[in-house]
Backbone as CSV, one residue per row, in Angstrom:
resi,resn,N_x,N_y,N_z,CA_x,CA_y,CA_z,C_x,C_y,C_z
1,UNK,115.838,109.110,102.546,114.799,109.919,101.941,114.640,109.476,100.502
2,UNK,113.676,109.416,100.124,113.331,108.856,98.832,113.007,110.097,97.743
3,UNK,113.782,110.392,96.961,113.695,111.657,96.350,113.160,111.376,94.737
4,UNK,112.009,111.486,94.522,111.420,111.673,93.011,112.225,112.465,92.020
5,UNK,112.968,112.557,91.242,113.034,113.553,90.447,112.421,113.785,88.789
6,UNK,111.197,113.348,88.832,110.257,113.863,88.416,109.365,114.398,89.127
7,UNK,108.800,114.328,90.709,107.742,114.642,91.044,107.563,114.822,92.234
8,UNK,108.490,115.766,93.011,108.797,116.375,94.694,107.943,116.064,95.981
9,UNK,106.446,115.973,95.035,105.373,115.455,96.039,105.411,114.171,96.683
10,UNK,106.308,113.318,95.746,106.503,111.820,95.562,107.472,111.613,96.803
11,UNK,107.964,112.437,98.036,109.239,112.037,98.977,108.735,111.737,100.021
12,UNK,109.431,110.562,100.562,109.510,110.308,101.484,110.767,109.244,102.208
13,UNK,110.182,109.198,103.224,111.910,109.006,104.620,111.314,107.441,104.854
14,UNK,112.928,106.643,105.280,112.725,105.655,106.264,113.343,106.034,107.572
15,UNK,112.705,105.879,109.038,113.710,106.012,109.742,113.750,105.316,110.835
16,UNK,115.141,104.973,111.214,115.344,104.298,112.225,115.483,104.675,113.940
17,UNK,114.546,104.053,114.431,114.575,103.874,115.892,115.345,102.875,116.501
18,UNK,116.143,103.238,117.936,117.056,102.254,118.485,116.040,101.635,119.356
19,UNK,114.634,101.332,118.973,113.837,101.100,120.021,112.454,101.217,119.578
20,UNK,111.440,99.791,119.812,110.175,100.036,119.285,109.576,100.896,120.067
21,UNK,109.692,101.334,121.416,108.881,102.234,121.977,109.229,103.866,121.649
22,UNK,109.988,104.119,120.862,111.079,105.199,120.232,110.266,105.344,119.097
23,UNK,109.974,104.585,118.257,109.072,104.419,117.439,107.640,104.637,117.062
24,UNK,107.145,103.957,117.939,105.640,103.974,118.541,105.448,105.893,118.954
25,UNK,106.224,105.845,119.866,106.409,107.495,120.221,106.477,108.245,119.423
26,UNK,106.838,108.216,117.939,107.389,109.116,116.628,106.262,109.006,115.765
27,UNK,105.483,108.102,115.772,104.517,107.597,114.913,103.333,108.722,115.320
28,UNK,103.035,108.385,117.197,101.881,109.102,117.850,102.035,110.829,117.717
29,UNK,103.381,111.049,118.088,103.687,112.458,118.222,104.014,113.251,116.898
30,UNK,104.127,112.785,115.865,104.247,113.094,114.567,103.196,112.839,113.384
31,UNK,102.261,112.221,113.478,101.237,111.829,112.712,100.605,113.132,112.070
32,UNK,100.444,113.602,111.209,99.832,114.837,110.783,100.766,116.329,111.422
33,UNK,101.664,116.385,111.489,102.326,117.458,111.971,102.824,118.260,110.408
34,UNK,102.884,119.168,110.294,103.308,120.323,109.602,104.984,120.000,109.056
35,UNK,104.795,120.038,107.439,106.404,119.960,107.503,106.484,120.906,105.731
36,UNK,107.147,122.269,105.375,107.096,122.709,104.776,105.684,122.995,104.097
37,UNK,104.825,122.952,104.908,103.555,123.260,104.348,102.721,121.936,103.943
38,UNK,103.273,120.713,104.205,102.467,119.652,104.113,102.331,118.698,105.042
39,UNK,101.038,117.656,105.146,100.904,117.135,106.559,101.806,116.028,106.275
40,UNK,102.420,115.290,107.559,103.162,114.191,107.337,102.289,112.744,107.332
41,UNK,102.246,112.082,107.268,101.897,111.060,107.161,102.888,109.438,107.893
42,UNK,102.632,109.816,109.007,104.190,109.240,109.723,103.018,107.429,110.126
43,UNK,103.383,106.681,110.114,103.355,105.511,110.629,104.478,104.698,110.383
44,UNK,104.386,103.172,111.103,105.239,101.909,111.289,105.369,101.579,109.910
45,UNK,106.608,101.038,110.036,107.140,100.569,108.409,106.522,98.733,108.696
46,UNK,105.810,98.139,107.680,105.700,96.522,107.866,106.710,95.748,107.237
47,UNK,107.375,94.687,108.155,108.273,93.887,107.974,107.562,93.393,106.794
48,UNK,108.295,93.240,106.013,107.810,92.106,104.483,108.816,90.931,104.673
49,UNK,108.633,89.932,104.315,109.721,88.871,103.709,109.802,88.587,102.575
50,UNK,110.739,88.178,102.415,111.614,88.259,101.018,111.582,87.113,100.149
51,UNK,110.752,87.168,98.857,110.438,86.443,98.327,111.236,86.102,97.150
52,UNK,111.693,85.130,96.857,112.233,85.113,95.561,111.448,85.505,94.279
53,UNK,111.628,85.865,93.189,111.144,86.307,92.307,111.193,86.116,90.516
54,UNK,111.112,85.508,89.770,111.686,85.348,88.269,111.232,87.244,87.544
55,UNK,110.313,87.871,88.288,109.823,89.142,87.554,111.115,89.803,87.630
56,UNK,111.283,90.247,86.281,112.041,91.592,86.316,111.991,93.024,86.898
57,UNK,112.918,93.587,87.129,113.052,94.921,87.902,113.366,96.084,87.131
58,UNK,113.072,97.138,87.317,113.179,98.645,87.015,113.962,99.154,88.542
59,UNK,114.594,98.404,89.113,115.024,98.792,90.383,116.294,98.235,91.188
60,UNK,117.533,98.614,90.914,119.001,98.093,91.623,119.228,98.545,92.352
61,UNK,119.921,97.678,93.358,120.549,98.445,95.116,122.183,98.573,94.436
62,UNK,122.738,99.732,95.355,124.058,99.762,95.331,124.837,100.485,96.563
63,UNK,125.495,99.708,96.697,125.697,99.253,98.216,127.502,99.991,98.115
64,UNK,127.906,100.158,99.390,129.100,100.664,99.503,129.396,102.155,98.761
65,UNK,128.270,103.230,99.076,128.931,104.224,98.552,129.210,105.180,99.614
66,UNK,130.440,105.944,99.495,131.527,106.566,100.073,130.736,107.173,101.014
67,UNK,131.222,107.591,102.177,130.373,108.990,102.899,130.320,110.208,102.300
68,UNK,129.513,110.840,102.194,129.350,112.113,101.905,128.551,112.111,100.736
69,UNK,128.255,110.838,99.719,127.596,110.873,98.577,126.319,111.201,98.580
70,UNK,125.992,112.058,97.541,124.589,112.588,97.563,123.522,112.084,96.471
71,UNK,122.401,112.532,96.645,121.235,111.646,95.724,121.834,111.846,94.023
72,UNK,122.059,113.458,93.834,122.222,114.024,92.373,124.024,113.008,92.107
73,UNK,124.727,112.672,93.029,125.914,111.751,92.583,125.765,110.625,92.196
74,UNK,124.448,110.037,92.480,124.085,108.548,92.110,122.986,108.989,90.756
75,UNK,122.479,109.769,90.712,121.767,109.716,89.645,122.739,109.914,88.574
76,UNK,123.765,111.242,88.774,124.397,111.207,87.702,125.493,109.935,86.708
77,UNK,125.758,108.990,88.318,126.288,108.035,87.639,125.288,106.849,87.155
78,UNK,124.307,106.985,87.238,123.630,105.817,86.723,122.736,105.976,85.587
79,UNK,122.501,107.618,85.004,121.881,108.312,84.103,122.514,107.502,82.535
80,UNK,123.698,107.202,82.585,123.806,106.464,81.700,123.588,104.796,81.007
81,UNK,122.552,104.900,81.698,122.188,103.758,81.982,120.746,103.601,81.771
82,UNK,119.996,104.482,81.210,118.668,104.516,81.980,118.203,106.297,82.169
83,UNK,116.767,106.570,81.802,115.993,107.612,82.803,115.924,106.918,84.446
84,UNK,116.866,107.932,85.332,116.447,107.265,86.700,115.173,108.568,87.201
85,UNK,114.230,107.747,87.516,112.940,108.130,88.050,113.275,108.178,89.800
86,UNK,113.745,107.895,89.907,114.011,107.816,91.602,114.832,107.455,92.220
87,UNK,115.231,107.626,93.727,116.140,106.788,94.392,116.075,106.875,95.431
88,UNK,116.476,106.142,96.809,115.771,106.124,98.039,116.933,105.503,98.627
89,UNK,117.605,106.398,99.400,119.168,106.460,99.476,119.415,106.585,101.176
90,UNK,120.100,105.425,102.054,120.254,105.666,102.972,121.805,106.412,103.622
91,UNK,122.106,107.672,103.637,122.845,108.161,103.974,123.732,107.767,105.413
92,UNK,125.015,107.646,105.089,126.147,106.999,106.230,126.015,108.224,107.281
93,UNK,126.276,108.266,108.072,125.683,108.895,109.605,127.140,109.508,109.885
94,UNK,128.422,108.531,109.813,129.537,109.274,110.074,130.623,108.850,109.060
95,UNK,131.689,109.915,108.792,132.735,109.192,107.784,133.726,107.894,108.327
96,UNK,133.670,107.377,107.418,134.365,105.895,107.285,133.191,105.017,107.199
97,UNK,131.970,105.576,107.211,130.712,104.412,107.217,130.132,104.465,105.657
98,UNK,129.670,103.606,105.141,128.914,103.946,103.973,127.531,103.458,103.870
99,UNK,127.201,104.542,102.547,125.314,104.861,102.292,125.114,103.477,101.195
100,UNK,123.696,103.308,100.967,123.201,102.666,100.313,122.007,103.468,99.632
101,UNK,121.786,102.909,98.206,120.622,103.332,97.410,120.223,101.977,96.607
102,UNK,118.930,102.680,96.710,117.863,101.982,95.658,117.562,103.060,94.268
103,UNK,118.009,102.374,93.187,117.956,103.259,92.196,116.536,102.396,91.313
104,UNK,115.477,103.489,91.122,114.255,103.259,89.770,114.560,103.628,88.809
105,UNK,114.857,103.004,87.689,114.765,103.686,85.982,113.111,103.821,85.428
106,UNK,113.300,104.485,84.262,112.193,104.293,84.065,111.494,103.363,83.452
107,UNK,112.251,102.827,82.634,112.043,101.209,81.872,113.401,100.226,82.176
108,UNK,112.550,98.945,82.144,113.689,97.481,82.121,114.831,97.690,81.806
């Protein structure tokens, strides 16, 4: 889930299917459905490839964090570092597995 913390309107999910027809199915049956009072906006994520880049980033992955870690635990450790504007954090499913985040600052 990708959590703004400047701007709540700003969230949204990646999620994984064990299966493109699992997918396809989540996309059709969820498209505009009701979720706390707002419509969803559900479609297919597009494969991108990965380009090398010389541009600089407002944006670091950090990889290997513990199970159980939450969005406000990564902001707080990276607050020193930076206004973090965002983060889009894939949560470990069971313990002994670990989450990953994408952390936004607000400047370079």
């Amino acid at each position: 889930i990708f959590f703004s913390l400047e701007d709540r309107r700003k969230t949204f999910a990646f999620v994984e299917f064990n299966t493109k027809r699992e997918a396809e199915a989540a996309v059709e049956e969820k498209f505009g459905t009701l979720l706390n009072g707002c419509r969803l906006n559900v479609v297919s994520a597009k494969k991108k490839t990965w380009r090398p880049t010389n541009k600089p980033s407002n944006e670091i992955f950090i990889g290997s964090l513990p199970y159980g870690t939450q969005q406000m635990d990564v902001a707080n450790i990276m607050e020193a570092h930076g206004e973090v504007t965002g983060i889009l954090m894939h949560k470990a499913q069971l313990p002994g597995s670990n989450s990953y985040a994408f952390v936004r600052f607000e400047k370079l």
